[in-house]
C-alpha positions as CSV (number, residue, x, y, z in Angstrom):
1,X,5.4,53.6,-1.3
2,X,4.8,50.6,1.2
3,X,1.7,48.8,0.0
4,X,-0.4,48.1,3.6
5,X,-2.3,44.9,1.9
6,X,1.4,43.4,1.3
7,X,2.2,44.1,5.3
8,X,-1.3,42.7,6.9
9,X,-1.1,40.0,4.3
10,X,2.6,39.0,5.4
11,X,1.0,39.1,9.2
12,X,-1.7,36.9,8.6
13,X,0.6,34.7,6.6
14,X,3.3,34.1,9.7
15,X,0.5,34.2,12.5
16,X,-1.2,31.7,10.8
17,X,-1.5,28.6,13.0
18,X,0.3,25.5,11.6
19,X,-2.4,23.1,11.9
20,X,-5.1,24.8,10.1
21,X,-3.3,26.8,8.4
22,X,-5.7,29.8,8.7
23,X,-4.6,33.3,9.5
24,X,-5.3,34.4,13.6
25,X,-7.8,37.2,13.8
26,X,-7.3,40.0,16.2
27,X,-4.3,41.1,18.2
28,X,-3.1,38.6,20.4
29,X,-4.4,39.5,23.8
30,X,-0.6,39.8,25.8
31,X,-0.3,42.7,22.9
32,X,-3.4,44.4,23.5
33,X,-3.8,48.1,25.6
34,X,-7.5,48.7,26.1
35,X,-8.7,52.3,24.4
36,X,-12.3,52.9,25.4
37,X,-14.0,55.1,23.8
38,X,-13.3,58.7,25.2
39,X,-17.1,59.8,25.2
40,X,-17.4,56.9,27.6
41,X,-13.9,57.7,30.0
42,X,-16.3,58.9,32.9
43,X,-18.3,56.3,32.7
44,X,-15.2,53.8,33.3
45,X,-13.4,56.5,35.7
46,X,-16.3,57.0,37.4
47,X,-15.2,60.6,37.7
48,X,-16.6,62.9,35.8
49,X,-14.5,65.2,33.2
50,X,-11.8,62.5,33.5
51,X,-10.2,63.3,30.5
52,X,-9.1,66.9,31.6
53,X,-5.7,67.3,32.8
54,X,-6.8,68.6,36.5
55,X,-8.5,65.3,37.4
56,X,-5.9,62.7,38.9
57,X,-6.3,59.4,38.5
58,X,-5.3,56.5,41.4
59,X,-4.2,53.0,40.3
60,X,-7.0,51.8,39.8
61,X,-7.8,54.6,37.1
62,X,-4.6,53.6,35.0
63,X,-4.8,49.5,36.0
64,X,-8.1,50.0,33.9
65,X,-6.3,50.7,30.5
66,X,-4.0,47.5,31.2
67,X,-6.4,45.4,33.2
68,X,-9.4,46.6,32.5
69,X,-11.9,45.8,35.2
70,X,-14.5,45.0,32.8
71,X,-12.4,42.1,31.1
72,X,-10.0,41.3,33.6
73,X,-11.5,41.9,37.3
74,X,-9.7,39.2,38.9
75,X,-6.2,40.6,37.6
76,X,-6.8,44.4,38.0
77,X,-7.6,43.7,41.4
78,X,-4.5,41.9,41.9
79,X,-2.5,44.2,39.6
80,X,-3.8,47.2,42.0
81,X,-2.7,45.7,45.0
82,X,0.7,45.1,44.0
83,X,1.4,48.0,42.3
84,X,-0.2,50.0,45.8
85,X,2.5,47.3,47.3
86,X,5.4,48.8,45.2
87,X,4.7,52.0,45.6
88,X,4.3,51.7,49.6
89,X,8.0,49.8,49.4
90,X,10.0,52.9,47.4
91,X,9.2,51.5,44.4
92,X,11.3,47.9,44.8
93,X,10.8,44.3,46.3
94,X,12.5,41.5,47.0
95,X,11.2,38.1,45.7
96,X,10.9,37.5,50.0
97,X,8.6,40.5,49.6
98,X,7.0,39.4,46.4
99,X,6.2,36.3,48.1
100,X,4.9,37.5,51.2
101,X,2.7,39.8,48.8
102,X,1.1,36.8,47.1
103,X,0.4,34.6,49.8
104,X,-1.4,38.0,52.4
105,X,-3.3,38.9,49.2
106,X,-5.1,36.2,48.5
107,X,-4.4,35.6,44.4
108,X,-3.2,32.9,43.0
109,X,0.0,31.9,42.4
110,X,-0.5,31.1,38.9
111,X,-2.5,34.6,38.1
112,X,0.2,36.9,39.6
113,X,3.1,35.0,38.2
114,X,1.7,34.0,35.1
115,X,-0.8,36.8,33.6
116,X,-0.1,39.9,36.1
117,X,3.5,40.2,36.6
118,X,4.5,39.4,32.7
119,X,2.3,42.3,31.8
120,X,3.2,44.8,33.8
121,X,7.1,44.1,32.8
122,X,5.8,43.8,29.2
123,X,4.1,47.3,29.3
124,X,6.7,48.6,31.1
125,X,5.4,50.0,34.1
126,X,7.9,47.7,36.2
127,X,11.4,46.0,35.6
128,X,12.0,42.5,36.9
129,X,15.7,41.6,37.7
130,X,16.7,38.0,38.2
131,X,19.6,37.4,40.0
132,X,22.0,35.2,37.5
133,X,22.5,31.8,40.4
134,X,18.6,31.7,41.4
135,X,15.5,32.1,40.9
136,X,15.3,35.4,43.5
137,X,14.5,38.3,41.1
138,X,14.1,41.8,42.0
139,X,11.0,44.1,40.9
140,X,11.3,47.5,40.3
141,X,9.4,50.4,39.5
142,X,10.1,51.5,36.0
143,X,9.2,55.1,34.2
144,X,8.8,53.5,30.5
145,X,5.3,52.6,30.2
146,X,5.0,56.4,31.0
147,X,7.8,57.1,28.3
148,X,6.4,55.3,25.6
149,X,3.0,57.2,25.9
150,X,4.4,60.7,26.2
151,X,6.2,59.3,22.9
152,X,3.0,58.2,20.9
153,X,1.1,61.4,22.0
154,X,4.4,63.7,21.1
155,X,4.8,62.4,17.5
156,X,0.9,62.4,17.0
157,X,1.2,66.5,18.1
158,X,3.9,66.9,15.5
159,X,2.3,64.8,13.0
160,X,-0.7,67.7,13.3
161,X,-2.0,69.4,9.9
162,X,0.2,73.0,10.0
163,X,-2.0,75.0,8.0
């Protein structure tokens, strides 16, 4: 039996920060998926009965669980846009593209190549491919973020009290 007190404890122990010495609280905020509350999902859809499997959702509906509008505005925006941009493309651009995509939308440099971009390869909801004598890289659309939540929820089905 795995003692949870001896996990969190070795956590805290190797997040601590070397000059105070104290443990970090919280997950880190690149590792976080935001999971309202689902009595409020309506609210934050603004769509009612949101949660049933006959309403759709539009990018801006899922950006909220990444980006959350709330929290992030200035990055879901951004975040929609290119993803809109993606999708409009086949699902791949170029860094050319990229670029042209960054300087016609208005964000930041800095915001779409530091915060947005990073995410959405973290997550998984794109792949970036950098070509191995440049800088050019290559974005792509990519089904994991997608595979990794049809995971969670599968396991959590089978998981389920039989009884």
């Amino acid at each position: 039996m795995v003692d949870e007190n001896t996990e969190e404890t070795k956590v805290e122990e190797t997040s601590s920060t070397p000059s105070s010495g104290r443990p970090k609280s919280g997950i880190p905020s690149a590792e976080q998926f935001f999971l309202p509350r689902k009595d409020t999902l309506d609210d934050l859809l603004k769509k009612p009965g949101a949660i049933r499997s006959s309403t759709a959702w539009n990018m801006e509906d899922v950006m909220q669980f990444i980006f959350p509008q709330k929290y992030r505005s200035s990055y879901h925006a951004v975040a929609v846009s290119f993803l809109a941009a993606l999708q409009k493309n086949g699902g791949s651009l170029s860094s050319a593209q990229i670029g042209d995509f960054v300087s016609s939308s208005g964000a930041s440099k800095a915001t779409f190549y530091n915060k947005v971009l990073p995410r959405l390869v973290r997550v998984g909801m794109i792949d970036r491919n950098r070509e191995p004598t440049s800088k050019k890289m290559t974005v792509k659309w990519s089904n994991q973020f997608s595979g990794y939540l049809e995971k969670i929820a599968f396991e959590w089905k089978r998981l389920e009290p039989r009884g």
